[in-house]
N, C-alpha and C positions, 0 to 999 in steps of 0.2 A: 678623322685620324688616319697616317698614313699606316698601310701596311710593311711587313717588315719581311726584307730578300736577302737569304745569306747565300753567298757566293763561296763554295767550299773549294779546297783544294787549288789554292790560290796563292800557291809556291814563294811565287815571284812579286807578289803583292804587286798587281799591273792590270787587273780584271778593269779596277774602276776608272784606268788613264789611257787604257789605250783606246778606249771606245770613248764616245760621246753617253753619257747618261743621263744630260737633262730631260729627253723626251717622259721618262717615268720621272723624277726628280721630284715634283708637287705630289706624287702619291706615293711615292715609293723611298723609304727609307734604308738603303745597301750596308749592309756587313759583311766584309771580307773574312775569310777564314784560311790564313797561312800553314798551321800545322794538319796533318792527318789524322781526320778520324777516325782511327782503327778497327774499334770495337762497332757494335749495336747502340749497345748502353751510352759511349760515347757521342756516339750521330741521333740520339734520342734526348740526351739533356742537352744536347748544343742547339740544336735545332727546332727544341721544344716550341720555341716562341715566336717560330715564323711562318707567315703564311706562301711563301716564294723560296724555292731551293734551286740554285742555277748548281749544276754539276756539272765534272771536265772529265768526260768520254766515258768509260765503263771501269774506271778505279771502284765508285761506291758505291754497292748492292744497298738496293732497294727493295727488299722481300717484302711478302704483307706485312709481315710482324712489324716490321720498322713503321707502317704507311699505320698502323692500325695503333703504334705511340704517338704518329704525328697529330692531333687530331687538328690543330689548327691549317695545317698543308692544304692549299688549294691551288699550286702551280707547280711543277715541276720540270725545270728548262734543262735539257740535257745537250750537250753537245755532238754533232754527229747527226745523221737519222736513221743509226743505228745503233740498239745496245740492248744488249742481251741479259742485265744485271736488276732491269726492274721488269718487278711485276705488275704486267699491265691490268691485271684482270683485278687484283686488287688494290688498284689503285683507283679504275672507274668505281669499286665497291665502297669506296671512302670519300668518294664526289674529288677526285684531284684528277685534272686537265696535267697531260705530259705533253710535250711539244720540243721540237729538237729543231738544231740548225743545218747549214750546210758545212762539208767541210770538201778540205784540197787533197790531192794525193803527192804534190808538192814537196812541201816538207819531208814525212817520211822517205818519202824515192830519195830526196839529195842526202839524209842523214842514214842510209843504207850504203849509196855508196860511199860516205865519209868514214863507214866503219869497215868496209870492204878494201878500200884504197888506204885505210890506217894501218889493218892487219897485213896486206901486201906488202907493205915496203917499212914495216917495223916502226910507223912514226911516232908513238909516245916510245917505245924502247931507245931510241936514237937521240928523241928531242931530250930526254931524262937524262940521257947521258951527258948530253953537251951543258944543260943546267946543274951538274953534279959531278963534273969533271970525270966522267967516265970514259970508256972507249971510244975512240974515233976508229966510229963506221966496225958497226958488232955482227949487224944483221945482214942476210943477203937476201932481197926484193924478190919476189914472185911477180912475174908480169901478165900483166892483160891479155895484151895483143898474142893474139893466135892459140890463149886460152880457151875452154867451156866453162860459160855458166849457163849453170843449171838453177832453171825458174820452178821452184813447184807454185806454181799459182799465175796464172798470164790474166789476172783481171785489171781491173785501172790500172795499180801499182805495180803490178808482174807486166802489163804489157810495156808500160813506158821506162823497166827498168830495162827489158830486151831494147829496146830503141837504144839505148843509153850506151849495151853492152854492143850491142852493132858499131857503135862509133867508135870505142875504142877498138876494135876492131876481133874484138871474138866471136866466139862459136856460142852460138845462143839457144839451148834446148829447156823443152815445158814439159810439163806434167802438172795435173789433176783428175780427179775422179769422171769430172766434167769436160775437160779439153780436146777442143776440136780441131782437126790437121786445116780447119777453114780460119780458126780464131788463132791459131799459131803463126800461118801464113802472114796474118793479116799485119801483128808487128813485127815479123821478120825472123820469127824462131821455127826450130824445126819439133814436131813432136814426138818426144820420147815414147818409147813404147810401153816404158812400166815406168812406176817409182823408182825401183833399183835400178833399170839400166841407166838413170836418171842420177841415184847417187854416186853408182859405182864408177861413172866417165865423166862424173864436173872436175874442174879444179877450184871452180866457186860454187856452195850453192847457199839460196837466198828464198827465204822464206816468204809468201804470200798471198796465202790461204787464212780465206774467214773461220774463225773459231764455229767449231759444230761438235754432234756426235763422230761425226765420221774424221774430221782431222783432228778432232783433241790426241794424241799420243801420237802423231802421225810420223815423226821419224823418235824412233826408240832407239835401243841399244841396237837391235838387230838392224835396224837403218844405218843407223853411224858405222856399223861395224862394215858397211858394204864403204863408206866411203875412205879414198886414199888416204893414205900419210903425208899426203903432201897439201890433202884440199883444206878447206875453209869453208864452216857453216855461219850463214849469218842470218837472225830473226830478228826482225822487227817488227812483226806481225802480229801474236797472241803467244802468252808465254805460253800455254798447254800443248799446244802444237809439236813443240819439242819435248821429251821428255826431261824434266831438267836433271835430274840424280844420272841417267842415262849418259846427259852432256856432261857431267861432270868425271864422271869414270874417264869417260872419252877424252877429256882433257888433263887427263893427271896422267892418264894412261901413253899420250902423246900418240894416240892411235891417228888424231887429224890434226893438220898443222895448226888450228886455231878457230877462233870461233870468237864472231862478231856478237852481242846482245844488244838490245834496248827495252825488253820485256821481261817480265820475272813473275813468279806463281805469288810470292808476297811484294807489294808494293805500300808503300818505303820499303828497300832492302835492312831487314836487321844488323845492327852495326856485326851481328857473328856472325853473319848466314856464309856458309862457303861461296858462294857466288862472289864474294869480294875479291877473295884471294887466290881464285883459282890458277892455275898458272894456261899460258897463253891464250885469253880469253881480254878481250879487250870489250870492255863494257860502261855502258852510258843509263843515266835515271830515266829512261821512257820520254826521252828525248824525240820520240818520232814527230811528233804533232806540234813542239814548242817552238813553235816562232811569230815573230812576232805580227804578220800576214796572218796566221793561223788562228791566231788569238783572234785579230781584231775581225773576221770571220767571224768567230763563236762569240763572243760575248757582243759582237755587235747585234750579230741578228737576235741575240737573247734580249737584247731591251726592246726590236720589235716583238718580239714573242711575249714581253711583259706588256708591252703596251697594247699589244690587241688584245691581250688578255682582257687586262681593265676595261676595254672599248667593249667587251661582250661579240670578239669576233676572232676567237683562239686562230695560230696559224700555223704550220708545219706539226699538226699535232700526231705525236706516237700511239700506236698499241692497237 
């Protein structure tokens, strides 16, 4: 009898085509799951009945509670070989093998600066216009060159978006808790001395720093409040990191010229949640990771991950 693999969070309904699945195919029977699981109780009667959970990056906690309804769970494919939303220790206590894939910094770096180069030069405000017969040319463009952006975070994604920002040709300054004037040099940025001197002199700054204790709230009110009127916050990163109520004063308040998203504290965005409608906040559904490179990445090496599973020779395994 084959066993049965639900593939959650699988938007696009594209998990089962952009990769190859017959390697598992004779033992493994796949179910896709399009909508969001929301609740517990939800991810507990959906899931009841399968022995293989493939999940897409750290949208769905994994507490023991959830592991200790699964009882038939004995795999669990996570993408990434990082995530913070299960628990590992309760998961060895339930006999379930986690194992993760690899992923790219790729994607999110080019859809960081898609929302950074959309909020500079006004492109859904302008492009709306010309599809709805509105003003010709409303907005007036913030430019790059001979700008600072300011990195808090110079790891994978921080370092190669200073590369990025060098070519256009700005002023490229870092900060973290960790950052060394050796690791700054290295991709061409200069190291800020604090946080704030960090917010208070970008005219861009960009989020990308790993969710922890120590960066969950890391620019608050009293952060935003050091940065100019004229700059732009943009996260792609973990929504926590930013405070979101904090960014929202700040943008009603017109304290910063705008601010890029692609992360949110609830994921799906509720059809009311103020984050819809904020005003100059230009925002995307957690877009960082989505394409189709990136997919075929994660669920590829997920049918390795099932198949050695089956083989009795687990591989990339978490926890």
């Amino acid at each position: 009898m084959k066993l049965r693999c639900a593939v959650i969070e699988d938007f696009q309904s594209v998990a089962t085509t952009v990769v190859d699945w017959s390697p598992v195919a004779a033992d493994v029977e796949v179910v896709t799951f399009t909508e969001h699981l929301a609740t517990e109780d939800e991810r507990a009667a959906a899931l009841a009945d399968f022995d293989i959970v493939v999940t897409l990056r750290e949208r769905v906690p994994f507490p023991a509670e959830l592991f200790a309804r699964l009882p038939r769970l004995r795999l669990l494919v996570a993408s990434g070989m990082r995530n913070t939303v299960i628990d590992y220790a309760a998961a060895e206590r339930h006999g379930v093998v986690v194992c993760g894939t690899a992923s790219s910094s790729t994607a999110p770096l080019e859809l960081t600066w898609a929302l950074l180069l959309g909020l500079a030069r006004g492109i859904v405000t302008e492009s709306e216009a010309i599809r709805t017969g509105g003003p010709w040319q409303s907005t007036l463009g913030a430019d790059l060159h001979g700008r600072r952006l300011g990195l808090l975070g110079l790891g994978k994604i921080g370092g190669r978006m200073a590369q990025v920002g060098l070519a256009f040709g700005m002023d490229v300054r870092g900060w973290s808790q960790n950052l060394t004037e050796e690791r700054a040099r290295e991709v061409g940025a200069t190291r800020a001395a604090s946080k704030e001197e960090l917010l208070a002199t970008s005219d861009f700054v960009s989020v990308h720093v790993a969710l922890s204790e120590r960066t969950r709230g890391l620019v608050g009110a009293t952060e935003l409040a050091l940065m100019r009127p004229t700059a732009y916050l943009i996260n792609t990163s973990r929504a926590a990191v930013v405070d979101q109520d904090a960014l929202l004063a700040a943008l009603h308040a017109g304290s910063i010229a705008g601010a890029g998203v692609d992360v949110f504290d609830t994921e799906p965005l509720p059809a009311d949640h103020p984050m819809r409608t904020a005003p100059r906040l230009l925002a995307t559904p957690h877009l960082g990771y989505v394409s189709r490179s990136s997919y075929e990445l994660y669920y590829g090496q997920a049918v390795e991950d099932i198949r050695a599973f089956l083989d009795g020779r687990p591989v990339r395994r978490l926890g």
